[in-house]
N, CA, C and O atoms as CSV, one atom per row, in Angstrom:
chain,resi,resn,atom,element,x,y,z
A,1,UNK,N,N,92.083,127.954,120.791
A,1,UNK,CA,C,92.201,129.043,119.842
A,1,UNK,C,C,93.069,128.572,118.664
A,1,UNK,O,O,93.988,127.793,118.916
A,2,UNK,N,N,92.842,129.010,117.296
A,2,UNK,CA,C,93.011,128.269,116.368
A,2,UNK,C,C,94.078,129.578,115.729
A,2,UNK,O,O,93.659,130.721,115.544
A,3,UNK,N,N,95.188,129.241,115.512
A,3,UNK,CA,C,96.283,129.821,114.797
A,3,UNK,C,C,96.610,129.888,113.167
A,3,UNK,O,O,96.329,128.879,112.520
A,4,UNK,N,N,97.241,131.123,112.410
A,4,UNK,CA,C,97.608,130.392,111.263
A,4,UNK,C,C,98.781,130.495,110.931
A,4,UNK,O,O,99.364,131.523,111.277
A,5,UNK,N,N,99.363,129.683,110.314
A,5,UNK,CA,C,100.764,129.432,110.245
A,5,UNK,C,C,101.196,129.065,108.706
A,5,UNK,O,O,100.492,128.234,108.131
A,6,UNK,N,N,102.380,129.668,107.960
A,6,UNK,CA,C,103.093,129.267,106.810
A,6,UNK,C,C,104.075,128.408,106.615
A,6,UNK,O,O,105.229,128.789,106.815
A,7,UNK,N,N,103.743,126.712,106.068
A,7,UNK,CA,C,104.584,126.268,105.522
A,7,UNK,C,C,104.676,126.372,103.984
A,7,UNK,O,O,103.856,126.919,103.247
A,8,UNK,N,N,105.623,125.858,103.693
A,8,UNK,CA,C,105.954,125.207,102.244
A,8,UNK,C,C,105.445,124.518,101.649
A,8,UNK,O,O,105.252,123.488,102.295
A,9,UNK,N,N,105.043,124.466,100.619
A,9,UNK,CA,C,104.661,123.530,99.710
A,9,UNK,C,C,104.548,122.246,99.951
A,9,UNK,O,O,103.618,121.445,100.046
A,10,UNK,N,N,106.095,122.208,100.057
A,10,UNK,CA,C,106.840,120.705,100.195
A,10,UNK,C,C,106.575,120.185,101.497
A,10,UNK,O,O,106.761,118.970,101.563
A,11,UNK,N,N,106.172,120.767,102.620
A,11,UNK,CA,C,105.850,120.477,103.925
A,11,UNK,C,C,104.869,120.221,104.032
A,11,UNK,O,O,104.570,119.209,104.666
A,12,UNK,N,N,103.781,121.143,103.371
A,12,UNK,CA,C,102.207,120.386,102.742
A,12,UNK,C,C,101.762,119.296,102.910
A,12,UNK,O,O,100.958,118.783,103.689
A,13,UNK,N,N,102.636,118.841,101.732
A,13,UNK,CA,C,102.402,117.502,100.799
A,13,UNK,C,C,102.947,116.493,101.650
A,13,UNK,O,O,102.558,115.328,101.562
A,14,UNK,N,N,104.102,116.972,102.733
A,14,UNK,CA,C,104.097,115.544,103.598
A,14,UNK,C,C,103.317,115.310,104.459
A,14,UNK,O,O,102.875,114.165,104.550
A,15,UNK,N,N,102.949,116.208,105.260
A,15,UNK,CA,C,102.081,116.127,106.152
A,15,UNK,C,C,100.407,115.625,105.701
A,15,UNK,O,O,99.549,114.803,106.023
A,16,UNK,N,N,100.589,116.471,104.972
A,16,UNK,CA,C,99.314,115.578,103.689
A,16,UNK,C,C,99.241,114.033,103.587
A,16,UNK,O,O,98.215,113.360,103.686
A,17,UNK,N,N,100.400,113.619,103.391
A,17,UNK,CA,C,100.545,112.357,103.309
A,17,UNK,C,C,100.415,111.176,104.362
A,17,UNK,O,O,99.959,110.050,104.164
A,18,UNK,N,N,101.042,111.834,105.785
A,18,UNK,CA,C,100.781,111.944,106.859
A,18,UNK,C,C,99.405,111.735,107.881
A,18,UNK,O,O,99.264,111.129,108.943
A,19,UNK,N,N,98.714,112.327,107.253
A,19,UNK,CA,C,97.244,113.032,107.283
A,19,UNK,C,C,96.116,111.443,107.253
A,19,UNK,O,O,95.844,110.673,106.332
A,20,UNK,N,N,95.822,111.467,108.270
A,20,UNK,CA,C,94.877,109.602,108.226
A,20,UNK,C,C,93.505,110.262,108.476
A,20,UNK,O,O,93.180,111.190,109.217
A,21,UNK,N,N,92.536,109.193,107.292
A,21,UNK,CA,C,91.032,109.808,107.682
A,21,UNK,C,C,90.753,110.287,108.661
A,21,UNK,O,O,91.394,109.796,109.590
A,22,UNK,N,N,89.633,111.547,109.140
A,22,UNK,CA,C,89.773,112.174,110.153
A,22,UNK,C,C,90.416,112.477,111.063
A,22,UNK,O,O,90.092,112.599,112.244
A,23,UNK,N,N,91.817,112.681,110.334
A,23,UNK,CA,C,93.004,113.560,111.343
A,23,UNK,C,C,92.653,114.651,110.810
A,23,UNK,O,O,92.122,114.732,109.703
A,24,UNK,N,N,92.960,115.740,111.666
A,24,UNK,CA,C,93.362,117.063,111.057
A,24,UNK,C,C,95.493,117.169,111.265
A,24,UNK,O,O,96.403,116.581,111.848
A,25,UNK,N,N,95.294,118.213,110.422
A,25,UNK,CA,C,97.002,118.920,110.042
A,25,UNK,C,C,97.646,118.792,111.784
A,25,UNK,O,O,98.576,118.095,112.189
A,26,UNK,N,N,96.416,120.099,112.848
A,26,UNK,CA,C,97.144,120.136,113.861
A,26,UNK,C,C,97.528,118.209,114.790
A,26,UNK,O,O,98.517,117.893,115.452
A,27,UNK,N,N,96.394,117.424,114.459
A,27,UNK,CA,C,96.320,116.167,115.322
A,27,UNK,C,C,97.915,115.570,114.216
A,27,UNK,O,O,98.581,114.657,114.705
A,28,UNK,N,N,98.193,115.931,113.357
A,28,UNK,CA,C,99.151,115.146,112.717
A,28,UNK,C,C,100.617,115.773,113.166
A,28,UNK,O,O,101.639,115.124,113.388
A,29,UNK,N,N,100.470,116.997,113.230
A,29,UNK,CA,C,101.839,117.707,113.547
A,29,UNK,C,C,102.016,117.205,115.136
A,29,UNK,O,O,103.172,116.969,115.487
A,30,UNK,N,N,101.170,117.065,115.914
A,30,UNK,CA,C,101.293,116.868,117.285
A,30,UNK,C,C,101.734,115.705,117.554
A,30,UNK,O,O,102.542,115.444,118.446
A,31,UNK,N,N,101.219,114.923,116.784
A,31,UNK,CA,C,101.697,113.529,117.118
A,31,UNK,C,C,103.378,113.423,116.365
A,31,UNK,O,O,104.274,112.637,116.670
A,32,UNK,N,N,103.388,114.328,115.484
A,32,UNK,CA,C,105.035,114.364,114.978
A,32,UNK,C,C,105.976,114.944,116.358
A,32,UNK,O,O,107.057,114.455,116.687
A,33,UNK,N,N,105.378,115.948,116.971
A,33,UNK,CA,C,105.852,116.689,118.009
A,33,UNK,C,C,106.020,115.991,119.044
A,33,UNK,O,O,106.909,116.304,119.836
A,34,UNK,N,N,105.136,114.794,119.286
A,34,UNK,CA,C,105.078,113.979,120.633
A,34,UNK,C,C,105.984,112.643,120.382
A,34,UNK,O,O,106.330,111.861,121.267
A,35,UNK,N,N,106.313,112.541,118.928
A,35,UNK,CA,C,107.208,111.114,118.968
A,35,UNK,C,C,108.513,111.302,118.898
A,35,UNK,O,O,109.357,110.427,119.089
A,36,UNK,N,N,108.848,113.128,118.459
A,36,UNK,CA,C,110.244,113.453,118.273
A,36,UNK,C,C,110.478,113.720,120.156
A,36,UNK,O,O,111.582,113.207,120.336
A,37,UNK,N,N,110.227,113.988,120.863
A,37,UNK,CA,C,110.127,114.035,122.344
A,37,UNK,C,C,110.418,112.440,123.215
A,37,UNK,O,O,110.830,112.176,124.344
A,38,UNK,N,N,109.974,111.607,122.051
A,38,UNK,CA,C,109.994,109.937,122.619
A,38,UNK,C,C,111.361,109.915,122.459
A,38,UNK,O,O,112.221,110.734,122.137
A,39,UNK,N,N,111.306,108.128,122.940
A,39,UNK,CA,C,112.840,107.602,122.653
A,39,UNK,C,C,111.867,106.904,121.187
A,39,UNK,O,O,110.676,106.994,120.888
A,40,UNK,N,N,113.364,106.025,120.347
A,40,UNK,CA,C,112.510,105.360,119.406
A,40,UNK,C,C,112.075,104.248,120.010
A,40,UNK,O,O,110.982,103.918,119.550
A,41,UNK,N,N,112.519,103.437,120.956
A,41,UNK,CA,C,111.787,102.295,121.824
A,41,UNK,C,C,110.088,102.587,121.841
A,41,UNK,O,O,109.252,101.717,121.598
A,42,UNK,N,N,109.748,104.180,122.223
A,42,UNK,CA,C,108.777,104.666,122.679
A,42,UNK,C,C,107.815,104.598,121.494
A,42,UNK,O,O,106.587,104.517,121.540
A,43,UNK,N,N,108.529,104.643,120.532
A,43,UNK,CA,C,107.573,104.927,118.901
A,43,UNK,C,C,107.738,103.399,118.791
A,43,UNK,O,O,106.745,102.904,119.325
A,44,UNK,N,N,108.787,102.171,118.203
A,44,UNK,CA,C,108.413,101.027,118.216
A,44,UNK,C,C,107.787,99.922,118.798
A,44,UNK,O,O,107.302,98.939,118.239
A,45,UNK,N,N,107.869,100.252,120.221
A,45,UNK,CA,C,107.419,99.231,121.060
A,45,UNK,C,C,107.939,97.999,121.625
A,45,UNK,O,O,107.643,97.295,122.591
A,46,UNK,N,N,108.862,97.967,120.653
A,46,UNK,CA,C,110.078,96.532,120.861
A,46,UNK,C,C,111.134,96.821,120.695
A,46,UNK,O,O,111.458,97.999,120.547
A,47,UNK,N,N,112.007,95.804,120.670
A,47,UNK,CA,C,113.334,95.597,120.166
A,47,UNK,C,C,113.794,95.943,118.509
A,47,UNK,O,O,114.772,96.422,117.936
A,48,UNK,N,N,112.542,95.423,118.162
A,48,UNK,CA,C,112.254,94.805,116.521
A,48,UNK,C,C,111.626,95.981,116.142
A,48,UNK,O,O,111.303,96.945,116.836
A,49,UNK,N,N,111.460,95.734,114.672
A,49,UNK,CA,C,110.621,96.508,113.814
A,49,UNK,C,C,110.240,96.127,112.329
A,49,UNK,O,O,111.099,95.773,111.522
A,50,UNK,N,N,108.987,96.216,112.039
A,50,UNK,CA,C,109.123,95.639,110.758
A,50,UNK,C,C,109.336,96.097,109.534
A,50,UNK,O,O,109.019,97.286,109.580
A,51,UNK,N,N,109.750,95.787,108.289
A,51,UNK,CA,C,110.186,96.777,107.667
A,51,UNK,C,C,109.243,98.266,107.263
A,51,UNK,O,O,109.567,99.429,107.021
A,52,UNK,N,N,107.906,97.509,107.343
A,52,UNK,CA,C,106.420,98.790,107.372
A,52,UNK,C,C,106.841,99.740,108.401
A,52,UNK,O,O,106.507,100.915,108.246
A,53,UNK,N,N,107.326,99.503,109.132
A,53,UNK,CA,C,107.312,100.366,110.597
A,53,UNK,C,C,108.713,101.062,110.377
A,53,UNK,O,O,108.828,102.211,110.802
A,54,UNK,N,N,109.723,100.501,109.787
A,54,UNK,CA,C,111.187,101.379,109.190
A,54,UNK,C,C,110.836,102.333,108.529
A,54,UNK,O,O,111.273,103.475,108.667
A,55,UNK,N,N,109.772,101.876,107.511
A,55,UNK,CA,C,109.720,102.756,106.409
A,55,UNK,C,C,108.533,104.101,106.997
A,55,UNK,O,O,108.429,105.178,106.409
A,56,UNK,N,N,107.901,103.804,107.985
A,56,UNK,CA,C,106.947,104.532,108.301
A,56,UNK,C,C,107.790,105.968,109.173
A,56,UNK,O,O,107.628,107.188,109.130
A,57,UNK,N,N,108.757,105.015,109.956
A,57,UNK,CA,C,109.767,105.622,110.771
A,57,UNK,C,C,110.708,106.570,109.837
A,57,UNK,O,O,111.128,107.646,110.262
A,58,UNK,N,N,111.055,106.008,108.325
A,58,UNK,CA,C,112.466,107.040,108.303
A,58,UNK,C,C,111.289,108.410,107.617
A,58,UNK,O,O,111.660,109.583,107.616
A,59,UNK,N,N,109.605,107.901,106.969
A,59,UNK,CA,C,109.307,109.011,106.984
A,59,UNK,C,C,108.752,110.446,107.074
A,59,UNK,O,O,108.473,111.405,106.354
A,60,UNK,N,N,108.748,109.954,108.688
A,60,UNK,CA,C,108.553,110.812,110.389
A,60,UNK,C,C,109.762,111.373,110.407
A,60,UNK,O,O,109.950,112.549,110.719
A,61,UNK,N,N,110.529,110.682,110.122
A,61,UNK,CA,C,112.247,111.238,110.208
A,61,UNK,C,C,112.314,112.599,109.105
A,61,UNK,O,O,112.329,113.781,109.449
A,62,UNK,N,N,112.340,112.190,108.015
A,62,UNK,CA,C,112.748,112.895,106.975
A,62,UNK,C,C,111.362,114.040,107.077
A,62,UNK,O,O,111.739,114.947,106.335
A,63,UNK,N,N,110.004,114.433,107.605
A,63,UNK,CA,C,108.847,115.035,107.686
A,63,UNK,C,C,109.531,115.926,108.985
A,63,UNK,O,O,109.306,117.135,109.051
A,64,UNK,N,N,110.154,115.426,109.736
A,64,UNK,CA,C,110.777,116.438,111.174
A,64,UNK,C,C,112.221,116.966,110.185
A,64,UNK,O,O,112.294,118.195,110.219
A,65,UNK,N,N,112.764,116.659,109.776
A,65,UNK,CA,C,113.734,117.125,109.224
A,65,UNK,C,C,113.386,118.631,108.216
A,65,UNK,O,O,114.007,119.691,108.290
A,66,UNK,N,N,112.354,118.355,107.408
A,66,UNK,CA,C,111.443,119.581,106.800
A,66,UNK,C,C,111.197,120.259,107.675
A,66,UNK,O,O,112.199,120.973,107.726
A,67,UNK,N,N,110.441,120.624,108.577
A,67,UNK,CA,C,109.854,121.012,109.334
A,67,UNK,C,C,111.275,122.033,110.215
A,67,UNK,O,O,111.228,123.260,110.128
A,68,UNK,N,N,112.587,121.261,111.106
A,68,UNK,CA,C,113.380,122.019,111.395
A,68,UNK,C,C,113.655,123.205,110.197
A,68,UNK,O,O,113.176,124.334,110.086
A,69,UNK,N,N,114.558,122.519,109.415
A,69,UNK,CA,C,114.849,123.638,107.970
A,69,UNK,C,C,113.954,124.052,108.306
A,69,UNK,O,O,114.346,124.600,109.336
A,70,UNK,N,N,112.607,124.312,108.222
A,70,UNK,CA,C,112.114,125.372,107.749
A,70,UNK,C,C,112.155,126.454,109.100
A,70,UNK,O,O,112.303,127.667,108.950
A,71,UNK,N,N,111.991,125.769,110.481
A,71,UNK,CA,C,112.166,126.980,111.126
A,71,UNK,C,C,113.467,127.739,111.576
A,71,UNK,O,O,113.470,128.832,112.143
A,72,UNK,N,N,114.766,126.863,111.177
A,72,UNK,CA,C,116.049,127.467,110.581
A,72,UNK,C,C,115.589,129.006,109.684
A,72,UNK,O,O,115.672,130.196,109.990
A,73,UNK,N,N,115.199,128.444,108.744
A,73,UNK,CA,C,115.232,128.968,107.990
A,73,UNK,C,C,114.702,130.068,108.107
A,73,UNK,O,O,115.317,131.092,107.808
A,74,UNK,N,N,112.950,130.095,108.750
A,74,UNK,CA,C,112.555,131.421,109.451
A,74,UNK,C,C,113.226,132.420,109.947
A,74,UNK,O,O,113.132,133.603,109.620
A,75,UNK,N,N,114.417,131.597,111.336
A,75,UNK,CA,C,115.178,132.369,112.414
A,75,UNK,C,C,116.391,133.196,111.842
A,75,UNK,O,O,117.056,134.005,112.488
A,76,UNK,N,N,116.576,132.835,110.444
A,76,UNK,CA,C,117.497,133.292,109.666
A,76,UNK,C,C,116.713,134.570,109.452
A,76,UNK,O,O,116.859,135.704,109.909
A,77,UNK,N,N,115.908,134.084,108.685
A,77,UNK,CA,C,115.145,135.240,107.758
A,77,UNK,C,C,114.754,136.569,108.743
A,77,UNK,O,O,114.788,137.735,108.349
A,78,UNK,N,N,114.329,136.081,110.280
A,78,UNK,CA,C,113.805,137.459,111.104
A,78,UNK,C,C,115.094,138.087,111.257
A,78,UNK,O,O,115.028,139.265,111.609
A,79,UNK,N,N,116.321,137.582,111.074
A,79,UNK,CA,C,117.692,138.251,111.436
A,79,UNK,C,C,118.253,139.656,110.747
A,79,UNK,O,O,119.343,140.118,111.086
């Protein structure tokens, strides 16, 4: 069953960015949902990382970081 839900603009456009040929929004948020649940071992695979994979990493980081704020921000707002 298919839900609808309000982000931001700005949450959009990352996830947008996010967004790989034939992903959809929900296959992209899930996989954000399933790597913030990992360790980062679990998302790198090694010890190492390359700098593609830093940069891919801090921005999964900074895309979960949107995403909290905003449901902060909700839990505020129903208050």
């Amino acid at each position: 069953m298919a839900k609808t839900i309000m982000i931001s603009d700005e949450v959009y456009e990352e996830l947008k960015k996010l967004k790989g040929p034939g992903e959809s929004f929900s296959d992209v948020i899930k996989k954000l949902l399933s790597l913030r649940r990992g360790r980062l071992s679990d998302i790198a695979g090694s010890r190492t990382i390359t700098d593609e994979g830093a940069k891919l990493l801090e921005k999964i980081r900074k895309s979960m970081l949107i995403i909290d704020l905003e449901r902060i921000k909700e839990l505020i707002e129903e208050k």
